[in-house]
OpenMM code with the backbone's topology and positions (N, CA, C; nanometers):
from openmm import Vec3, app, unit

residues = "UNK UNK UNK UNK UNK UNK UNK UNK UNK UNK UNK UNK UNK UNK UNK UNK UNK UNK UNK UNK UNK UNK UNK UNK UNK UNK UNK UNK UNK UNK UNK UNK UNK UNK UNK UNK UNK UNK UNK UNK UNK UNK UNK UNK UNK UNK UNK UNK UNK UNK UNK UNK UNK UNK UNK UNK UNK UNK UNK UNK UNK UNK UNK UNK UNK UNK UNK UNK UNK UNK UNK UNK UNK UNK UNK UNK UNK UNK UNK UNK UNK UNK UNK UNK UNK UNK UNK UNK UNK UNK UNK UNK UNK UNK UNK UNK UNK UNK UNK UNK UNK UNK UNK UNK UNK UNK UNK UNK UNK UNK UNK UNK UNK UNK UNK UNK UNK UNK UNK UNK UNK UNK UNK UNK UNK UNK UNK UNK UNK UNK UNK UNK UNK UNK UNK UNK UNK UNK UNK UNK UNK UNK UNK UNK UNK UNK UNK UNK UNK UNK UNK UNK UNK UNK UNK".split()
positions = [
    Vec3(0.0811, -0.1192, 0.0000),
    Vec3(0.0000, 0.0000, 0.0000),
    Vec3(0.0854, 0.1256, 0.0000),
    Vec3(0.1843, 0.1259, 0.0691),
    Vec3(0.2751, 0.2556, 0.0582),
    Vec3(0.4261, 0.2455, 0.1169),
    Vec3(0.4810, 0.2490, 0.2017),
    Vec3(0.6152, 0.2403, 0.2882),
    Vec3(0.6395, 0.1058, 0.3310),
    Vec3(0.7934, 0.1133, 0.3079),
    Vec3(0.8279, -0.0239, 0.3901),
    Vec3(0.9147, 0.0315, 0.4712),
    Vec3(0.9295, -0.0729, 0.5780),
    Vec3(1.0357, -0.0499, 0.7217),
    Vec3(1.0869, -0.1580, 0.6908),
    Vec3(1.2620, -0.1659, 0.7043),
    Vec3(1.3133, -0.2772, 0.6518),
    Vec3(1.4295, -0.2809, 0.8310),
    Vec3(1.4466, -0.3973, 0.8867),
    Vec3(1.5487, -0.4176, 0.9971),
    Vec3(1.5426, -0.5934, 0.9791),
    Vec3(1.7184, -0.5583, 0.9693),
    Vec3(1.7442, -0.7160, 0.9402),
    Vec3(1.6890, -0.7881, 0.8319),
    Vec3(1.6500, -0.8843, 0.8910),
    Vec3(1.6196, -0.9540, 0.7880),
    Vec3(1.4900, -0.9675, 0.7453),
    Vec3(1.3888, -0.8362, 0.8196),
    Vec3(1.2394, -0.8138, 0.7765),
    Vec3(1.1930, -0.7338, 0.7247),
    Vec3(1.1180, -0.6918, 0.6122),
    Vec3(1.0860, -0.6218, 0.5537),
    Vec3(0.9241, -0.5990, 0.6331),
    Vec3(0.8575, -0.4743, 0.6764),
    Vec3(0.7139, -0.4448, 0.7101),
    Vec3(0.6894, -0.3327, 0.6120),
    Vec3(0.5632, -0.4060, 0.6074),
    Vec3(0.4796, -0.3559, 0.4918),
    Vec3(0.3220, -0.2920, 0.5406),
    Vec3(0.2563, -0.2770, 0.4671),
    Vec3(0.1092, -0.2463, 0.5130),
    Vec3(0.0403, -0.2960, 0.3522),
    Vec3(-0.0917, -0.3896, 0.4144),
    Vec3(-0.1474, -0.4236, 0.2739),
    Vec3(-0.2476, -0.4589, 0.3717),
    Vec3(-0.3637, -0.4764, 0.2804),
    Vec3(-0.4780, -0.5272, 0.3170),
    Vec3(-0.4855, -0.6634, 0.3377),
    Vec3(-0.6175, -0.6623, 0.4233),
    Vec3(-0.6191, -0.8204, 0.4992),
    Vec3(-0.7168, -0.8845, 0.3460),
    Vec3(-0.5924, -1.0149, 0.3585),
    Vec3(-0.6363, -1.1080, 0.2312),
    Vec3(-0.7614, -1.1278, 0.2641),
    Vec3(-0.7907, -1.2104, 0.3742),
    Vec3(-0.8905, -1.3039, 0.3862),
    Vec3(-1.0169, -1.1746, 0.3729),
    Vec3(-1.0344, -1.0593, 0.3705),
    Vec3(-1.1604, -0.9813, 0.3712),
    Vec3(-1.1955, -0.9503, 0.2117),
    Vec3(-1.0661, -0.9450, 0.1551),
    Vec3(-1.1102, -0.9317, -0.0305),
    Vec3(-1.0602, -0.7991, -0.0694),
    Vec3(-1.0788, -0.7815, -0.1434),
    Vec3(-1.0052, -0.6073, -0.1348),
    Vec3(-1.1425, -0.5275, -0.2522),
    Vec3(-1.1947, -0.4651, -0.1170),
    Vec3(-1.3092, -0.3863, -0.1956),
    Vec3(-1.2277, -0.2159, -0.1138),
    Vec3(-1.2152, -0.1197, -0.2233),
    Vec3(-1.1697, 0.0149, -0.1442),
    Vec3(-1.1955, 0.0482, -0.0387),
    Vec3(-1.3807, 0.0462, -0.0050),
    Vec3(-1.4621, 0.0408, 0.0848),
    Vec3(-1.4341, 0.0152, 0.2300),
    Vec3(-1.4122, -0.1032, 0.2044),
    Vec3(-1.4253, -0.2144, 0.3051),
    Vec3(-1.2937, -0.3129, 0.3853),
    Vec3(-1.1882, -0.2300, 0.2672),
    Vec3(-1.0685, -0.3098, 0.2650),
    Vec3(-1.0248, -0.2835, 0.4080),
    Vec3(-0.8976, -0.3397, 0.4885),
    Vec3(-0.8716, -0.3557, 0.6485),
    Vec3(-0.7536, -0.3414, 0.6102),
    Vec3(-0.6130, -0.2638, 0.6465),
    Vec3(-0.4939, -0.2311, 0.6112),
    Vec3(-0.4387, -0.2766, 0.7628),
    Vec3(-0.3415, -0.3963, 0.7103),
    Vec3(-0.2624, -0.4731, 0.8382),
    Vec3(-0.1509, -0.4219, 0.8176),
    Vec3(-0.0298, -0.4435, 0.9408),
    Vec3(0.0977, -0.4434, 0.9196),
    Vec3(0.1607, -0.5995, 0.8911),
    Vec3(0.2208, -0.5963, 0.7785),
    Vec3(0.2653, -0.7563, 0.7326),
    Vec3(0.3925, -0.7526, 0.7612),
    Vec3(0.4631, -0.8587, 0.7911),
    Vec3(0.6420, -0.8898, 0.7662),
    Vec3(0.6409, -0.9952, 0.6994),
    Vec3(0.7651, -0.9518, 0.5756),
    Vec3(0.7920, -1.0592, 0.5565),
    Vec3(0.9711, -1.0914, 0.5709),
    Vec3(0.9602, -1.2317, 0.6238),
    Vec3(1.0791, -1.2880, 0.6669),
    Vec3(1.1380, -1.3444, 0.6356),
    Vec3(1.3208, -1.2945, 0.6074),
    Vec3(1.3869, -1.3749, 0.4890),
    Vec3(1.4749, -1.4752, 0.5896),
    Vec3(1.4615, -1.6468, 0.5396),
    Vec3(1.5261, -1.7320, 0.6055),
    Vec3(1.6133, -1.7635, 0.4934),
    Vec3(1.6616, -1.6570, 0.4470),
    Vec3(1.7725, -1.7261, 0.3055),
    Vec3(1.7516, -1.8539, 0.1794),
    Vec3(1.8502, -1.8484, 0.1282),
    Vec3(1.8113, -1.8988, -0.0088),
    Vec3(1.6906, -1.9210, -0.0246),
    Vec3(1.6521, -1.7603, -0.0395),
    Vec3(1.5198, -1.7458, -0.1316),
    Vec3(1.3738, -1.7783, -0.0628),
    Vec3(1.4355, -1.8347, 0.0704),
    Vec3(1.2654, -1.8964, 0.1794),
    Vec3(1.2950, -1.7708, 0.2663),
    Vec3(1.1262, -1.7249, 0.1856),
    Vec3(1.0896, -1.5533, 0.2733),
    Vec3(0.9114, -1.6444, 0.3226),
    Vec3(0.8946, -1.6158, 0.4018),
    Vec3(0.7666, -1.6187, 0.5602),
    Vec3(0.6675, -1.4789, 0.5285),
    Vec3(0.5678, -1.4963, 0.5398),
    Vec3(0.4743, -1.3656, 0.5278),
    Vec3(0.3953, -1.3965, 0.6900),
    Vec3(0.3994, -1.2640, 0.7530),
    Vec3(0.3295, -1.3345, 0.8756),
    Vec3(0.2776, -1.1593, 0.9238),
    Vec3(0.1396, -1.2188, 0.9596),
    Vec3(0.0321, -1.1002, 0.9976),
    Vec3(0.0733, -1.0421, 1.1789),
    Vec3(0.1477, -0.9097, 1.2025),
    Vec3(0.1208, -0.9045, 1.3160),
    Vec3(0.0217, -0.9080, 1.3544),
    Vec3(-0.0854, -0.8221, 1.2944),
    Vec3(-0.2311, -0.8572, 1.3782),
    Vec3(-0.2774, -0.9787, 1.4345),
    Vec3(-0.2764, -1.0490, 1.3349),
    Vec3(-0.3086, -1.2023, 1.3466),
    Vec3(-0.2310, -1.2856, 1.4468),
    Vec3(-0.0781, -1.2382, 1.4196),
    Vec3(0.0175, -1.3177, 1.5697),
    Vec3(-0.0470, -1.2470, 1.6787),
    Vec3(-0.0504, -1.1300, 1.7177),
    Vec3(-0.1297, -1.0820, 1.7866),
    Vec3(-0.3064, -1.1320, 1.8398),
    Vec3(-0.3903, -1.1765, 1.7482),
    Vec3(-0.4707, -1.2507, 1.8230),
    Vec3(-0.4614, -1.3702, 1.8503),
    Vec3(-0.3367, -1.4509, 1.8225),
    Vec3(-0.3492, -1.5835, 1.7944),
    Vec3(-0.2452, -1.6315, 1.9523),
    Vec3(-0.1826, -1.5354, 1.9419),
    Vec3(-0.0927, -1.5968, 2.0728),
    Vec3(-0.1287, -1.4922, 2.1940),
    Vec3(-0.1949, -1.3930, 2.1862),
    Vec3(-0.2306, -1.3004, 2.3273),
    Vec3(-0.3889, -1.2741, 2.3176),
    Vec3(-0.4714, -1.3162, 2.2124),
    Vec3(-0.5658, -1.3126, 2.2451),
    Vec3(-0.6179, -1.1709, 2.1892),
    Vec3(-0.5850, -1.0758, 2.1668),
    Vec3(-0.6048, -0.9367, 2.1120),
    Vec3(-0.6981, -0.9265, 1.9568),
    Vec3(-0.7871, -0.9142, 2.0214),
    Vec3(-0.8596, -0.9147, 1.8656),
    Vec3(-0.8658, -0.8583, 1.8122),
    Vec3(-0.8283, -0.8643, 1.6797),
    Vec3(-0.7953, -0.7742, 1.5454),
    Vec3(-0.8982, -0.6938, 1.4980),
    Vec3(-1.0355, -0.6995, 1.5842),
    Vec3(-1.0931, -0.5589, 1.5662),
    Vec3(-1.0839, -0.4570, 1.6744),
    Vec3(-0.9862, -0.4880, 1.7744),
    Vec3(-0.9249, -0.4123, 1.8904),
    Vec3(-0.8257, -0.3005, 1.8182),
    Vec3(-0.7344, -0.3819, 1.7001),
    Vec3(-0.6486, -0.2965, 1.6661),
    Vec3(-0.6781, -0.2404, 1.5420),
    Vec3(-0.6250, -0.1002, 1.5685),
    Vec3(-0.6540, 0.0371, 1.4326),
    Vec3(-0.6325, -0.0508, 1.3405),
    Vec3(-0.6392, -0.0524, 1.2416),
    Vec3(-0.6419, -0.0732, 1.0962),
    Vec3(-0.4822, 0.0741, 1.0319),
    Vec3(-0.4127, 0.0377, 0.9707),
    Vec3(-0.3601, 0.0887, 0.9000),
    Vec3(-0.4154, 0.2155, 0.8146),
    Vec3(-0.3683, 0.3460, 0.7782),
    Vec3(-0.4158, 0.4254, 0.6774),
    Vec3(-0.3015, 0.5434, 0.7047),
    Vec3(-0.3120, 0.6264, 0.5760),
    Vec3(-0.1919, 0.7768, 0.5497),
    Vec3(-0.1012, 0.6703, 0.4630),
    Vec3(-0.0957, 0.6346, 0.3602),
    Vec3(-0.0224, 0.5754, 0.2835),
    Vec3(0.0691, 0.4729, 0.3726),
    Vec3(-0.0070, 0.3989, 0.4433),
    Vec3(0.0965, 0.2850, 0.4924),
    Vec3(0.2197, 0.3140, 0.5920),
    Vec3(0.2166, 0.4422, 0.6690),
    Vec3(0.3505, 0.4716, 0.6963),
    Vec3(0.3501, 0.4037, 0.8144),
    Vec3(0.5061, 0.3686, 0.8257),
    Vec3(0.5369, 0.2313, 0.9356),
    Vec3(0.6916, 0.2616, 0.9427),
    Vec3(0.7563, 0.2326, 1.0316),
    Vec3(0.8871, 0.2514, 1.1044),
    Vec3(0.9198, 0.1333, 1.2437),
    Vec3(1.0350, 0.1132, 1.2399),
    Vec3(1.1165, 0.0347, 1.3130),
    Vec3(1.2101, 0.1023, 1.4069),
    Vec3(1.2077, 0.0259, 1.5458),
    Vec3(1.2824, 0.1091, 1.6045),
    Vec3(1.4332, 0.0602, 1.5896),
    Vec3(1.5460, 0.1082, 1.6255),
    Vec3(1.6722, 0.0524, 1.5556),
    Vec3(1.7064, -0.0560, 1.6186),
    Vec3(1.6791, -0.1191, 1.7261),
    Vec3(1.6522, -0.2230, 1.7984),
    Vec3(1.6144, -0.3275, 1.7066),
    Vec3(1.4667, -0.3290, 1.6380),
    Vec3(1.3697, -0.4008, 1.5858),
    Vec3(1.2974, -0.4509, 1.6897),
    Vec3(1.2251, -0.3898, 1.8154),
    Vec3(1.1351, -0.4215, 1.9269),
    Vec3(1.0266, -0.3837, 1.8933),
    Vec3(1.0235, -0.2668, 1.8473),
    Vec3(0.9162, -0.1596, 1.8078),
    Vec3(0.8921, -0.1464, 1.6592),
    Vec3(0.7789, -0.1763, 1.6048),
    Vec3(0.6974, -0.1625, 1.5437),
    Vec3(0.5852, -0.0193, 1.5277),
    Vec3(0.6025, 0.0975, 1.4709),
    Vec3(0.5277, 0.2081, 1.4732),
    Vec3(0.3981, 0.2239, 1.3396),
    Vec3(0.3358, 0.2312, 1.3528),
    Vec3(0.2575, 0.2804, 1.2327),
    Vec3(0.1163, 0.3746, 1.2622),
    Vec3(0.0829, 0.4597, 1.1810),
    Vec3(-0.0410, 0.5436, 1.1815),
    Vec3(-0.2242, 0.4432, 1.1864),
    Vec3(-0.2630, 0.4331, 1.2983),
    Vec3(-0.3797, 0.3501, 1.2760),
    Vec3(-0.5129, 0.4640, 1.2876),
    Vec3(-0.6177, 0.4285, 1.2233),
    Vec3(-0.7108, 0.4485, 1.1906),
    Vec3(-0.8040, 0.4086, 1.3030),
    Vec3(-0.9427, 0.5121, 1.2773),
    Vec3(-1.0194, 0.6124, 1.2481),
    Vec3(-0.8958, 0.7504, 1.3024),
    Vec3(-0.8459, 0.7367, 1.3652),
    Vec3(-0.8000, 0.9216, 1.4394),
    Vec3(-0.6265, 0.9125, 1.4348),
    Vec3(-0.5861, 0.8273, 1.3260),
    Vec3(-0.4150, 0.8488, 1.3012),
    Vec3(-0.3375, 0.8595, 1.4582),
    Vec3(-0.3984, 0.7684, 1.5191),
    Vec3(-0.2837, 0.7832, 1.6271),
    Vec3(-0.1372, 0.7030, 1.5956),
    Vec3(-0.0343, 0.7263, 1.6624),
    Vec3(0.0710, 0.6127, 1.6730),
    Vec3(0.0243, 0.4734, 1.7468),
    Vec3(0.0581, 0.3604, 1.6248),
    Vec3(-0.0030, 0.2692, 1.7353),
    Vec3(0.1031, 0.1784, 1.7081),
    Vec3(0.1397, 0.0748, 1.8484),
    Vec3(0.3084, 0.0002, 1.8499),
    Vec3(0.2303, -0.1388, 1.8294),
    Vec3(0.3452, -0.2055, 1.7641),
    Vec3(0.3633, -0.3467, 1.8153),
    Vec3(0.4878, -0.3871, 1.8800),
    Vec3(0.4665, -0.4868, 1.9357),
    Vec3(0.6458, -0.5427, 2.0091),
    Vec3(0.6307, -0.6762, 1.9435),
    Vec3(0.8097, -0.7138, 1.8798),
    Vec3(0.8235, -0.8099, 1.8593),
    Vec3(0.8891, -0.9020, 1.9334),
    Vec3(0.8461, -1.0182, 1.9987),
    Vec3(0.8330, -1.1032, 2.1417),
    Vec3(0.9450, -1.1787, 2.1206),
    Vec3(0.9533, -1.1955, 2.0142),
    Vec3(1.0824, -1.3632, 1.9911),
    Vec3(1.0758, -1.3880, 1.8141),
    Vec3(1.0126, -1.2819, 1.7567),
    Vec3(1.0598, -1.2778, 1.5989),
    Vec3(0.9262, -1.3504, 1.5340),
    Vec3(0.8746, -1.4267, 1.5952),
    Vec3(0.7502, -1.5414, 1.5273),
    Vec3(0.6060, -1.4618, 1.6008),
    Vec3(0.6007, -1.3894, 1.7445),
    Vec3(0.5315, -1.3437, 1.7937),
    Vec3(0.5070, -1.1855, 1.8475),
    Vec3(0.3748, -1.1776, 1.7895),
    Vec3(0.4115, -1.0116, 1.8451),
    Vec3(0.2953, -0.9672, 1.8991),
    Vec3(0.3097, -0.8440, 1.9419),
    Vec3(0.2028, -0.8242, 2.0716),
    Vec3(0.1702, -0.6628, 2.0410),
    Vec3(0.0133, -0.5974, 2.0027),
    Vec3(-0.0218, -0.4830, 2.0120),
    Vec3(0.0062, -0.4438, 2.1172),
    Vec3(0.0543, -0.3447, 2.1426),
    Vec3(0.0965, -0.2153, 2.2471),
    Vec3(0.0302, -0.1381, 2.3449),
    Vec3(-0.0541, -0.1085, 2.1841),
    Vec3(-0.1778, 0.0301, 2.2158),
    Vec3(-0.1375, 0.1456, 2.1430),
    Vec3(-0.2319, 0.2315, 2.1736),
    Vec3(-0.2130, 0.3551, 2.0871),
    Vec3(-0.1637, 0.4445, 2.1537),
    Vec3(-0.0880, 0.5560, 2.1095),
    Vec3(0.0130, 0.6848, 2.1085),
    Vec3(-0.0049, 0.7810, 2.0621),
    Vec3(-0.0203, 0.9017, 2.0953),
    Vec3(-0.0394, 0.9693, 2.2212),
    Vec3(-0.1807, 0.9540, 2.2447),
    Vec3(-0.2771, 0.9146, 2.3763),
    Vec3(-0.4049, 0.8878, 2.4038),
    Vec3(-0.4522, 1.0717, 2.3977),
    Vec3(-0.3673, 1.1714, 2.3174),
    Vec3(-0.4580, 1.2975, 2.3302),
    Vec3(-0.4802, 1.3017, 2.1764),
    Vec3(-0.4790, 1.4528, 2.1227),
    Vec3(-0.5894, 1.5083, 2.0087),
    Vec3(-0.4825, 1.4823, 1.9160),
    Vec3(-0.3464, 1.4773, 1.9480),
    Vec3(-0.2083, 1.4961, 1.8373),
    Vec3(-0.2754, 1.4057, 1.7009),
    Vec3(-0.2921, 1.3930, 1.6185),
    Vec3(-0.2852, 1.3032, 1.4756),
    Vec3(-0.1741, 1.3430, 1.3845),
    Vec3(-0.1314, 1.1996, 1.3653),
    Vec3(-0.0217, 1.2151, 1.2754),
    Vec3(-0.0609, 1.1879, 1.1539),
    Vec3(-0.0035, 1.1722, 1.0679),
    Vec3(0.0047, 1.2021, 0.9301),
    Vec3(0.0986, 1.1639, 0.8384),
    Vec3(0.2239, 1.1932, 0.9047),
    Vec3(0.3450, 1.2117, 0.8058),
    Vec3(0.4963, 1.1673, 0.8794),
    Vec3(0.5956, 1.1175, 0.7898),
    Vec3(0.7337, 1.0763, 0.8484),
    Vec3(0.7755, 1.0525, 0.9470),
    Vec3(0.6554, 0.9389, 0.9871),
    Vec3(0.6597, 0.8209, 1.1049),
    Vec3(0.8636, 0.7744, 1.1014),
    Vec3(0.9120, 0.8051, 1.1709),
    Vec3(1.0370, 0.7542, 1.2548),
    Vec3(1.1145, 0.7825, 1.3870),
    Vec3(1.2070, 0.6412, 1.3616),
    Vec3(1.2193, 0.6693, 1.5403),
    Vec3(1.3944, 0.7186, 1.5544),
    Vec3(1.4277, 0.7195, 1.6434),
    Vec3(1.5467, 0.7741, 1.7331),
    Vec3(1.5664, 0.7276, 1.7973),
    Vec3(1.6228, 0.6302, 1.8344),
    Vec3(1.6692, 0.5484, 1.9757),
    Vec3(1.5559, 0.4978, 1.9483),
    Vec3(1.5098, 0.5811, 2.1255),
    Vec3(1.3434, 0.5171, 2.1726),
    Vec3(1.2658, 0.5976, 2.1443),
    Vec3(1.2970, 0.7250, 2.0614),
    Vec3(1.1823, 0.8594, 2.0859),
    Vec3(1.1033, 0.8213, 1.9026),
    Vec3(1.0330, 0.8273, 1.9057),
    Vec3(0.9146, 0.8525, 1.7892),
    Vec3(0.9681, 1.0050, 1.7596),
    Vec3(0.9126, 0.9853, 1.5734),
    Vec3(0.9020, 1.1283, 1.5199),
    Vec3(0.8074, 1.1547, 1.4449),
    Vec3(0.7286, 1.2322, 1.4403),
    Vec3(0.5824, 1.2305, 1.3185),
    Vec3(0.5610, 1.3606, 1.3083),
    Vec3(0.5099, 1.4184, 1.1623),
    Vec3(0.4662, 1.5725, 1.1521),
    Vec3(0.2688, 1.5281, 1.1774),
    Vec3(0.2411, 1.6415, 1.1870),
    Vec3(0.0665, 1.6376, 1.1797),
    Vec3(0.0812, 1.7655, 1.1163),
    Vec3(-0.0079, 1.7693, 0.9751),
    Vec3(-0.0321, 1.8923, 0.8856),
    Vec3(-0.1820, 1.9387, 0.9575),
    Vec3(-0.2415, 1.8890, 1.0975),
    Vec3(-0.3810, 1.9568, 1.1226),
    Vec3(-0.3409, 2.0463, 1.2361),
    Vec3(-0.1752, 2.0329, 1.3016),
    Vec3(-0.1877, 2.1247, 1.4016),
    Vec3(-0.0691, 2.2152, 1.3485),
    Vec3(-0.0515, 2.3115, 1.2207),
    Vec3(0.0232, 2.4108, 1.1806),
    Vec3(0.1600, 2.3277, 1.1314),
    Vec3(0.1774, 2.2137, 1.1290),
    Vec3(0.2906, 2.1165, 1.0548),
    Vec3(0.4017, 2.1170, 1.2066),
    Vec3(0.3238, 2.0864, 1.3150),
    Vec3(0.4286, 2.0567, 1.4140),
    Vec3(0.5242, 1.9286, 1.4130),
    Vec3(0.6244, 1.9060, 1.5112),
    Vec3(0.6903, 1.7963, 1.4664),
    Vec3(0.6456, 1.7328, 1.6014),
    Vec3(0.6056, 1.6026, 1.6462),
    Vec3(0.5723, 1.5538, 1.7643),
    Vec3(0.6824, 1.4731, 1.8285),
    Vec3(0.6986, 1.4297, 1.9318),
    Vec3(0.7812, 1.3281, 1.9745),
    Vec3(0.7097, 1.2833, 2.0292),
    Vec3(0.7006, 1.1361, 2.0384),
    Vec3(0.6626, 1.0748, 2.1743),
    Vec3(0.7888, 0.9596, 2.2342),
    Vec3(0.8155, 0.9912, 2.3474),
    Vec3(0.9214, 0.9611, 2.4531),
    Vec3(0.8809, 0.8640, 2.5446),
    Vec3(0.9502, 0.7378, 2.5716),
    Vec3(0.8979, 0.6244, 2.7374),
    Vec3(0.6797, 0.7109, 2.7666),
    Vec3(0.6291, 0.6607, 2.6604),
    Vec3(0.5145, 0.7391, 2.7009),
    Vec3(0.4435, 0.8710, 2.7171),
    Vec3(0.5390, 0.9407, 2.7443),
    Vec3(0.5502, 1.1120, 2.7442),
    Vec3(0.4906, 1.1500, 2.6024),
    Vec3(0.4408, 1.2450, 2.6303),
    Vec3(0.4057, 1.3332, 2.4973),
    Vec3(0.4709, 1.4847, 2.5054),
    Vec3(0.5288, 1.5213, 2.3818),
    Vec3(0.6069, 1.6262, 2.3797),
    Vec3(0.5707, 1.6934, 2.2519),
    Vec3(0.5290, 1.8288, 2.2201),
    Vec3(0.5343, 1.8983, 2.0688),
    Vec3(0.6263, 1.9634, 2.0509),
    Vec3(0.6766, 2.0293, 1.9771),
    Vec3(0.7583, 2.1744, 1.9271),
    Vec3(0.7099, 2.1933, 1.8169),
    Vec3(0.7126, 2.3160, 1.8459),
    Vec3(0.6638, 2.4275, 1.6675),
    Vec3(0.8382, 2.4413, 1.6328),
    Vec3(0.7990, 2.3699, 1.4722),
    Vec3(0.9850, 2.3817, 1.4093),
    Vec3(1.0059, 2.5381, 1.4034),
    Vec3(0.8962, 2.6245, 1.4031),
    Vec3(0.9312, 2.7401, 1.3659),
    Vec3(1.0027, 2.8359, 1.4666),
    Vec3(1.0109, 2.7771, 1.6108),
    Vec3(1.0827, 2.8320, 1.6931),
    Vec3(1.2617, 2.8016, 1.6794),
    Vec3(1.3287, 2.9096, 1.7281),
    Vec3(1.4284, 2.9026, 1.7268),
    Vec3(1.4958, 2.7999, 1.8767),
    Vec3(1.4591, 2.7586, 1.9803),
    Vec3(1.4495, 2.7103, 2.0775),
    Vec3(1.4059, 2.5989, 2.1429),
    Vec3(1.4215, 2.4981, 2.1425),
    Vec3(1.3748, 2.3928, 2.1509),
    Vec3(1.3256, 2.3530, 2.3404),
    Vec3(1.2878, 2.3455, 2.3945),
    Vec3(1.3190, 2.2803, 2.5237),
    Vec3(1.3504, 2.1960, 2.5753),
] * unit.nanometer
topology = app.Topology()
chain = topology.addChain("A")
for resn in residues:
    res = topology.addResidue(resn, chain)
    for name in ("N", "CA", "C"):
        topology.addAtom(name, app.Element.getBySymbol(name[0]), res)
């Protein structure tokens, strides 16, 4: 659908959920990996789906994907970031042991919506939102933080 996050040996993607069909409408935008075990044996595996299948989290619990697919890795590869739907929050996955992964929840629980150039820093998140004057957001260990780029001063 739009961006890939590539760490190691996984490529994440965002595409729609096979099993629903792909009507524009109706379509469900997952985060996919796929996993290269060399000579040429690559694994396609649904976080959502590892997610309900080994913790129980049901995949109409978690946002749906949308904003052209944007998705990011933390440099680790623990963290999983992407924009979920209806209200573009940041929403995480953690990857447990590479085969299993576990929704998070959503980021920041206030009004922030992101939009744009989902990446991370260490541990800190980075995203613009074009609805609050093109601020740049961070989110930090949970914390929520803004700055207007247009200041000379950061805090």
């Amino acid at each position: 659908m739009g961006k890939l996050a590539v760490h190691g040996n996984r490529v994440y993607f965002v595409s729609h959920n096979l099993d629903a069909g792909y009507d524009i409408h109706t379509r469900q935008d997952r985060v996919n990996c796929l996993i290269d075990h060399g000579g040429g044996d690559w694994q396609l595996l649904s976080l959502s789906y590892s997610a309900q299948h080994f913790y129980g989290q049901s995949m109409s619990d978690q946002p749906i994907s949308g904003f052209d697919g944007e998705i990011a890795v933390s440099p680790d590869g623990q963290l999983i970031a992407y924009f979920g739907l209806p209200f573009s929050f940041v929403c995480l996955f953690r990857n447990i042991d590479g085969e299993r992964y576990k929704y998070e929840g959503t980021y920041p629980a206030r009004s922030r919506k992101g939009d744009n150039s989902l990446q991370f820093r260490g541990n800190d998140i980075f995203y613009t939102d074009r609805w609050t004057e093109h601020f740049i957001h961070q989110i930090k260990f949970e914390d929520y933080y803004c700055n207007n780029p247009a200041l000379e001063h950061f805090p």
